[in-house]
C-alpha positions in Angstrom: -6.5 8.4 19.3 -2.7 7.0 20.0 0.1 9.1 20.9 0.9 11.2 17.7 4.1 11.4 16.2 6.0 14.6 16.3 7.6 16.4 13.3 11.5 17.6 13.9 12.3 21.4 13.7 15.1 23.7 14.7 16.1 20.8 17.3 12.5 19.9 18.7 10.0 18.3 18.6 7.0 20.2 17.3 3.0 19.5 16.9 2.2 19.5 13.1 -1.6 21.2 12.0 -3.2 17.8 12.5 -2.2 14.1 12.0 -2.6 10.9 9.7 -3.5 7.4 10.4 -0.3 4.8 9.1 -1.9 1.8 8.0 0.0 -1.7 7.4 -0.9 -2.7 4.0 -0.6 -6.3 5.1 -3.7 -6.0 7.6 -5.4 -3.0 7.1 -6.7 -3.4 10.8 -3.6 -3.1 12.1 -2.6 1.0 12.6 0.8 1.3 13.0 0.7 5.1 14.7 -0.3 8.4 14.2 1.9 11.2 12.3 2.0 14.5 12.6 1.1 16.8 9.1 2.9 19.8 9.0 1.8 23.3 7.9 2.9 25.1 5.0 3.6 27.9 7.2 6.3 25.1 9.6 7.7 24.7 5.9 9.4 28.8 6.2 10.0 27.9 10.0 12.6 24.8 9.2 14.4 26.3 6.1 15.1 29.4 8.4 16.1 26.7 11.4 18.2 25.3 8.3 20.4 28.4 7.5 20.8 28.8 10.5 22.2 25.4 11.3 23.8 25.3 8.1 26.0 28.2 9.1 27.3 26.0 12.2 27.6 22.2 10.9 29.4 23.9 7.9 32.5 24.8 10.1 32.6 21.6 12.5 35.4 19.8 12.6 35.9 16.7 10.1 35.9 14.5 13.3 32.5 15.5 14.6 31.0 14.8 11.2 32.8 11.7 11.2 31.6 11.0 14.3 28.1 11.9 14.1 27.2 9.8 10.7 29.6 6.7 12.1 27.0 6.5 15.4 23.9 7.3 13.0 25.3 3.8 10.8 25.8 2.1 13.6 22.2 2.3 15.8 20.7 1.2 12.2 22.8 -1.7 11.8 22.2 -2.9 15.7 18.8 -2.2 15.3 18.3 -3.3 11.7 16.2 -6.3 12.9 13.6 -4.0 14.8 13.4 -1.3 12.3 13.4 -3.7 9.5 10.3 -5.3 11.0 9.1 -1.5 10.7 9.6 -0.5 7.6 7.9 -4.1 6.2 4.7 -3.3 8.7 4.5 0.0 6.9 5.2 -0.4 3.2 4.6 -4.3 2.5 8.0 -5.5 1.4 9.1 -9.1 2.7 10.7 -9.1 6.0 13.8 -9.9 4.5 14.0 -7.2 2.3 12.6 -4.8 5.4 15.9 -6.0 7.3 18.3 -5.7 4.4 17.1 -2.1 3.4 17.9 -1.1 7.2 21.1 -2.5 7.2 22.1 -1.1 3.6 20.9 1.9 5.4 23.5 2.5 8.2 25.8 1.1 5.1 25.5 4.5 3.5 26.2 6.4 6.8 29.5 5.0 7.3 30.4 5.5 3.1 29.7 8.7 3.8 31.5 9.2 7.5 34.1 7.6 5.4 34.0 10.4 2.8 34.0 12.8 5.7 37.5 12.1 5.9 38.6 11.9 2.5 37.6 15.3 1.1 40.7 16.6 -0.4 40.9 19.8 -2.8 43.2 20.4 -5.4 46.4 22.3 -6.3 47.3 23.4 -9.7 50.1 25.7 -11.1 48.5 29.3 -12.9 49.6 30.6 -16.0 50.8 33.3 -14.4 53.8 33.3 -12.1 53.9 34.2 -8.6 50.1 33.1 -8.4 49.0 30.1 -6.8 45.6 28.3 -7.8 43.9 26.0 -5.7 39.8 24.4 -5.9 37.8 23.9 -3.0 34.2 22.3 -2.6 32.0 24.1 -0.3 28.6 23.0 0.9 25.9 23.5 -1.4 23.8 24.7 2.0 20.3 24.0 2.7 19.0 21.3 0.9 15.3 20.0 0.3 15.1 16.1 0.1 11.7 14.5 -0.1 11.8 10.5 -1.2 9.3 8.4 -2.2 7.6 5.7 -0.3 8.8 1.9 -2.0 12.1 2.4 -0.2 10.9 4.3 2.5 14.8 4.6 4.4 17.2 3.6 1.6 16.8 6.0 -0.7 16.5 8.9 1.9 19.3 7.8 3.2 21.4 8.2 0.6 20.4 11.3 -0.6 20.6 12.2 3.7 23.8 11.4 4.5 26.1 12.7 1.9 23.8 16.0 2.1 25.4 15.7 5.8 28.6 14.2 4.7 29.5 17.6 2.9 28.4 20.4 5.4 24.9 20.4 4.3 21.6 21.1 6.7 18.3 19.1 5.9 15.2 19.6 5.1 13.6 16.0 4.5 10.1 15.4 3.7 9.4 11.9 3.4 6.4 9.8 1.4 3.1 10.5 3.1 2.4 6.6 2.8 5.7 5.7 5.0 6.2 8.4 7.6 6.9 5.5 10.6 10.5 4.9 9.1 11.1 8.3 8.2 10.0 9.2 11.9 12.6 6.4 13.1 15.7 7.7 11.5 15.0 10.9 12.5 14.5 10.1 16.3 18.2 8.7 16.1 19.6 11.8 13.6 18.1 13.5 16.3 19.7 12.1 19.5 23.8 13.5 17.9 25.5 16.1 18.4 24.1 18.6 15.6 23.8 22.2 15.9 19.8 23.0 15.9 18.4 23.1 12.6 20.7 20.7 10.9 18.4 18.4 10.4 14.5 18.7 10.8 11.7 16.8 9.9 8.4 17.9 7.7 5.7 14.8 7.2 2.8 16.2 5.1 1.0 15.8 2.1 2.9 16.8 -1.4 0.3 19.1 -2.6 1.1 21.4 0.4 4.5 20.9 2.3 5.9 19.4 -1.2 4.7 22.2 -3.7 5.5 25.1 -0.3 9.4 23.2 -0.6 10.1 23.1 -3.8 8.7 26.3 -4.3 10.8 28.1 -1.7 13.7 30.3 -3.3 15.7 30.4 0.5 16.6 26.6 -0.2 20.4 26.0 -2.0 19.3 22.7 -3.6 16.6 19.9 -3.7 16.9 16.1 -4.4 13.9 14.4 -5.7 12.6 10.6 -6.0 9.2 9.9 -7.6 7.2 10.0 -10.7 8.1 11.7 -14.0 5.0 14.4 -13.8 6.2 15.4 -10.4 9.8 15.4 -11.1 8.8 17.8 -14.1 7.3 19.9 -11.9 9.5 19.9 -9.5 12.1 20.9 -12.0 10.0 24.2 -13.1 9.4 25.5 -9.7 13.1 24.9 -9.0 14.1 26.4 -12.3 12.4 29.2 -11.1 14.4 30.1 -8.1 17.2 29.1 -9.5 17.5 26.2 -7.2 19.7 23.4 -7.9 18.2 20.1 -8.4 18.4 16.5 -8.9 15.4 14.6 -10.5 15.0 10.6 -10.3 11.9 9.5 -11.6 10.4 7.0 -14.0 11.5 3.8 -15.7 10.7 1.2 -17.8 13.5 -1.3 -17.5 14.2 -4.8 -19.6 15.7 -7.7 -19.5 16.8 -9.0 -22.4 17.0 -13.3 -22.8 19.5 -14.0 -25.6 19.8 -16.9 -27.4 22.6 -18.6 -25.5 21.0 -17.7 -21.7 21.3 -19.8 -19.1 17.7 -20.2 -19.1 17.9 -20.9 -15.0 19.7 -18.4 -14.2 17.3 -15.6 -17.0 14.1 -16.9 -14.6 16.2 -15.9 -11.3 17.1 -13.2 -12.4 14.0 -12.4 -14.3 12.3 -13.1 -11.1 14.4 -11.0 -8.9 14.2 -7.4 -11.4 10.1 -8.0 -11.7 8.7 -9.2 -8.6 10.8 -8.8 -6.0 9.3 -6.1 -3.5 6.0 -6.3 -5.3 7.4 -4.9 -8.2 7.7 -1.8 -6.9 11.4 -0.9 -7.7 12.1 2.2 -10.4 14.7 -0.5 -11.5 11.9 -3.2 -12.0 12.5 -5.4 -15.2 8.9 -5.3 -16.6 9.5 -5.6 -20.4 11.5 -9.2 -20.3 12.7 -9.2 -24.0 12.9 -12.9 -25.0 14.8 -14.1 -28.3 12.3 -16.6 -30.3 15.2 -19.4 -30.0 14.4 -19.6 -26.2 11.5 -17.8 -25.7 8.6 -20.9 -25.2 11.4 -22.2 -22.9 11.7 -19.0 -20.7 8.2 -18.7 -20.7 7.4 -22.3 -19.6 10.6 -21.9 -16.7 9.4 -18.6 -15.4 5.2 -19.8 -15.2 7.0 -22.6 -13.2 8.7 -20.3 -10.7 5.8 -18.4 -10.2 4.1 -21.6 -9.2 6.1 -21.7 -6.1 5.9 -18.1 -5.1 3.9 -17.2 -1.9 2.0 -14.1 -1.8 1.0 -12.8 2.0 1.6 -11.0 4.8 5.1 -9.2 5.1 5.7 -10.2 8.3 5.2 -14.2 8.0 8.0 -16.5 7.2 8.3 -17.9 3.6 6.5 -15.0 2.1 8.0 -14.2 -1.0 5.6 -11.1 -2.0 4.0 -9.1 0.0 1.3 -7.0 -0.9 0.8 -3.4 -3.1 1.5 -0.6 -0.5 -2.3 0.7 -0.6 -5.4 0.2 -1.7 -4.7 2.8 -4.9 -1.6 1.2 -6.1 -3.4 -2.2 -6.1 -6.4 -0.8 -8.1 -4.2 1.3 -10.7 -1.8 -2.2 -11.1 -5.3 -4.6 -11.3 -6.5 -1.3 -14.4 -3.2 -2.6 -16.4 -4.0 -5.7 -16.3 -7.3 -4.9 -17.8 -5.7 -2.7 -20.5 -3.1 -5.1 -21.3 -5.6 -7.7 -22.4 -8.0 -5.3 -24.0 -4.9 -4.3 -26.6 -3.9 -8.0 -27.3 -2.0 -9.2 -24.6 -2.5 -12.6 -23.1 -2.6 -13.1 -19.5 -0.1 -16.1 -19.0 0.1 -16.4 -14.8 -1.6 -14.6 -12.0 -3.7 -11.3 -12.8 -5.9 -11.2 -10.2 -6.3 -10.1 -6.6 -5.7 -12.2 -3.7 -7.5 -12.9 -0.3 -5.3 -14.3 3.0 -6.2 -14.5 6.3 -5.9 -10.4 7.1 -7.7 -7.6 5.3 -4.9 -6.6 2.9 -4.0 -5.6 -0.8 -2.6 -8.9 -2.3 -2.4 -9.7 -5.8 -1.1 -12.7 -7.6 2.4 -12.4 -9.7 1.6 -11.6 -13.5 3.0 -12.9 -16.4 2.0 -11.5 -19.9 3.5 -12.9 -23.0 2.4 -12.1 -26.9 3.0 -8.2 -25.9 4.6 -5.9 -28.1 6.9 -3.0 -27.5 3.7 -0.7 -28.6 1.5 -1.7 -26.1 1.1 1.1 -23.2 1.8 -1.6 -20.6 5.4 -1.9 -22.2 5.6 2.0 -22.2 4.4 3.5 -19.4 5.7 2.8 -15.6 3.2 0.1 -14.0 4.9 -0.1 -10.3 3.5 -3.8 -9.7 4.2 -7.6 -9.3 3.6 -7.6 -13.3 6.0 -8.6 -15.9 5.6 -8.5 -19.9 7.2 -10.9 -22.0 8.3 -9.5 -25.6 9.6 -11.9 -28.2 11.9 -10.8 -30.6 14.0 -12.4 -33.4 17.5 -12.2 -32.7 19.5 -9.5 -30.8 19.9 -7.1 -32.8 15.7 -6.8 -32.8 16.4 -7.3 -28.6 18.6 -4.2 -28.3 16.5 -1.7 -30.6 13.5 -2.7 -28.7 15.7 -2.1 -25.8 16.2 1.7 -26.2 12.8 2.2 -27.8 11.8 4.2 -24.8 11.7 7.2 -22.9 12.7 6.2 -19.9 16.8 4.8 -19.4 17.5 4.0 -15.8 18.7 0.1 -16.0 19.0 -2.7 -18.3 20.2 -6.3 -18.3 21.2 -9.0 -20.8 21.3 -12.6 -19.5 24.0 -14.3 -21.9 27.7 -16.2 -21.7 28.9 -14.2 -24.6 31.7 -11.8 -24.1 31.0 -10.1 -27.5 27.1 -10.0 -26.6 28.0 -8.6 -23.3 30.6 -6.1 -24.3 28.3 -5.0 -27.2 25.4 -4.9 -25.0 26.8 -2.4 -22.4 28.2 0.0 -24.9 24.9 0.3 -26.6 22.3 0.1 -23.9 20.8 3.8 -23.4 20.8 3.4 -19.8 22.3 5.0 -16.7 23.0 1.2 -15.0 23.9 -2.2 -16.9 23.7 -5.2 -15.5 25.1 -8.5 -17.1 24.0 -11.9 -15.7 22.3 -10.1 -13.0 18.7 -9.2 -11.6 18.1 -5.3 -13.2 17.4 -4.4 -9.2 20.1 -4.2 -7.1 22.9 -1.7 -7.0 25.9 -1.1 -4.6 26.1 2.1 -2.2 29.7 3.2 -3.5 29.4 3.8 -7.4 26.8 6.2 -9.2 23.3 5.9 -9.6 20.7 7.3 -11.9 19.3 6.9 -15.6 19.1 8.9 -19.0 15.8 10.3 -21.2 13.2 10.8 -18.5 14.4 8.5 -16.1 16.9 11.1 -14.4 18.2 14.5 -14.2 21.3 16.5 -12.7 24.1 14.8 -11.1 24.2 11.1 -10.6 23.5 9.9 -6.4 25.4 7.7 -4.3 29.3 7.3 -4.5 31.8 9.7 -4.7 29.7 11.2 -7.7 27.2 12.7 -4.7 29.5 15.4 -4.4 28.4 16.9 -7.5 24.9 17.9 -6.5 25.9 18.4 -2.3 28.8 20.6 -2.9 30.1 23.7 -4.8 33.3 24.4 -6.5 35.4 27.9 -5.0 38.3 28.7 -7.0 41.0 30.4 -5.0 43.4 33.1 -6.3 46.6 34.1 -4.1 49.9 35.9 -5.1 52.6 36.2 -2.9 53.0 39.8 -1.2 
């Protein structure tokens, strides 16, 4: 067997219980390394490493913090080519999109270094005189993060570097699918000037280093990307210990086509929300809600687009789609396409799986139309190049079927009406609205996060990260 990949604890580099095989989904042949799996027992070890550290990185100066996230942002953007080429090896995503998500990455660092710098607390008169009142945010302390695998840097990244940002030390445990990213950032949080502890890595299964996190009451806070039925149960064993916690989970995102839509510019964008990254966004577009004025003319644009897409390896040039991260997600995503016809559906483009030159888990782009808002392919989180088209009368019918959902992360409305537009984003029940625009895709410096069961606890990214990463101290002082 290779070289195995250490996990990161207290400063060092430590020997997990036993290891894991990474496996490009591209070309199953090809094994990208070995990774360590911690033990639940190295779980107590690193939150103890943690207060430690915490108790150090939570007095440095505002210049070394700046200092340290500013070179983190920087070795990712240099080496955003290389790591990019990573990340797309590992999880399947177009090269281009590997690159981007790398470069976005080191993005977030130097928000954040940024934010370093700008933390200013406030002053306000009391109501009694001869006292002054000021508020201060604190670091929350040690904080649990464990992300999922679809974005396997981005989104722990930005859960990472605020948590850092703010005086925070780290516990991260990253998807068990992607560890060769997670591994990366960590060799280069590792190589700055943090006090031992800070920052440590824990790569392991969920059922055992996941359930041993979560379930720890010596953590301060724990950030969560992932399914509903985890998040849930992430949020009991939290609630438990009275740990604070943020929750992103499902979604079930549309796209609504009105009547006056720029029909070129609904299938790019249509495109873009559904099928970019395999479909495996939680801000996907898979219900495309299609008013019957312009639905056969969406529908006939969009088959057309898909046409020219070109499914294959990550790695190769001109690949639009790459394949499903493993061989599980491709079965559960090729089960909804079976379910989707069985209840009525009608299987417009693609549905099936693909062969290419190397052993990996293609499928074709799908297209359904004749679906209904009822169907449980339009209600439950699918996670896969598949779209459902939904036709609808006017807009009225668009935004009702719209909301009719549990989940409420992002929505979009393709239109050139002002009124439309400003109607649409007061009454969309979503966390993000996007107008003209794909549904995936969101900048680094303004909130993030949904309503219903798409989201809970303070919003991420932004200036709004300081909600969950920090707490408030009021201060009291009266003159001697």
């Amino acid at each position: 067997m290779s070289h195995v990949h250490s996990l990161y604890i207290d400063g060092s580099w430590v020997e997990g219980q036993d290891s894991i095989a990474n496996v490009n989904p591209s070309d199953t042949s090809d094994v990208i390394g070995h990774y360590a799996q911690a033990g639940v027992d190295q779980v107590g070890v690193a939150i103890a490493a943690a207060r430690r550290g915490v108790n150090e990185w939570r007095h440095s100066g505002l210049e070394q913090r700046y200092g340290v996230l500013m070179a983190i942002g920087d070795e990712l953007i240099a080496r955003k080519d290389e790591l990019g080429r990573l990340l797309a090896r590992e999880e399947g995503k177009a090269l281009a999109e590997g690159v981007g998500e790398v470069y976005r990455s080191g993005q977030f660092f130097h928000y954040y270094a940024a934010e370093v710098l700008r933390q200013i607390d406030e002053r306000v008169d009391s109501v009694r005189p001869g006292v002054e009142v000021d508020t201060r945010r604190e670091p929350v302390g040690v904080v649990g993060i464990i992300s999922p695998w679809n974005f396997p840097m981005a989104t722990a990244v930005w859960k990472i570097a605020p948590a850092l940002a703010f005086g925070n030390a780290v516990i991260f445990k990253p998807a068990n699918l992607v560890p060769a990213s997670a591994w990366a950032l960590t060799e280069i949080i590792s190589r700055q000037a943090l006090p031992a502890g800070t920052f440590n890595l824990l790569m392991g299964p969920g059922a055992s280093v996941g359930d041993a996190l979560i379930s720890s009451p010596d953590i301060h806070a724990l950030s969560f990307t992932g399914s509903l039925d985890v998040g849930r149960r992430v949020a009991a064993a939290t609630a438990g210990n009275l740990v604070k916690c943020q929750l992103e989970m499902g979604s079930k995102n549309a796209l609504i086509v009105a009547d006056d839509a720029d029909l070129d510019l609904a299938v790019e964008a249509a495109f873009a929300g559904a099928y970019s990254g395999t479909g495996q966004k939680c801000t996907a577009s898979s219900r495309l809600i299609v008013t019957e004025a312009v639905h056969d003319a969406f529908v006939e644009k969009l088959i057309k687009k898909l046409e020219t897409i070109r499914v294959g390896h990550a790695l190769e040039e001109g690949v639009h789609i790459g394949p499903a991260v493993d061989g599980r997600q491709l079965e559960s995503n090729l089960a909804w396409i079976e379910r989707a016809r069985a209840d009525g559906a009608t299987l417009a483009f693609g549905g099936e799986r693909l062969t290419r030159d190397t052993d990996g888990f293609y499928m074709a782009p799908t297209l359904f139309v004749d679906t209904t808002n009822a169907m449980a392919i339009n209600r439950e989180e699918v996670f896969g190049p598949i779209a459902c088209v939904i036709k609808v009368r006017d807009y009225e019918e668009a935004v009702a079927t719209l909301n009719d959902t549990n989940f409420g992360l992002t929505a979009g409305i393709i239109t050139d009406s002002l009124k439309l537009a400003s109607d649409f984003k007061a009454r969309a029940e979503t966390g993000c609205v996007m107008v003209n625009l794909a549904t995936a895709g969101t900048d680094y410096h303004v909130p993030f996060g949904g309503r219903k069961d798409s989201s809970f606890g303070p919003r991420e990214q932004g200036r709004y990260a300081r909600e969950f990463y920090t707490v408030v101290k009021t201060c009291y002082v009266k003159a001697g």
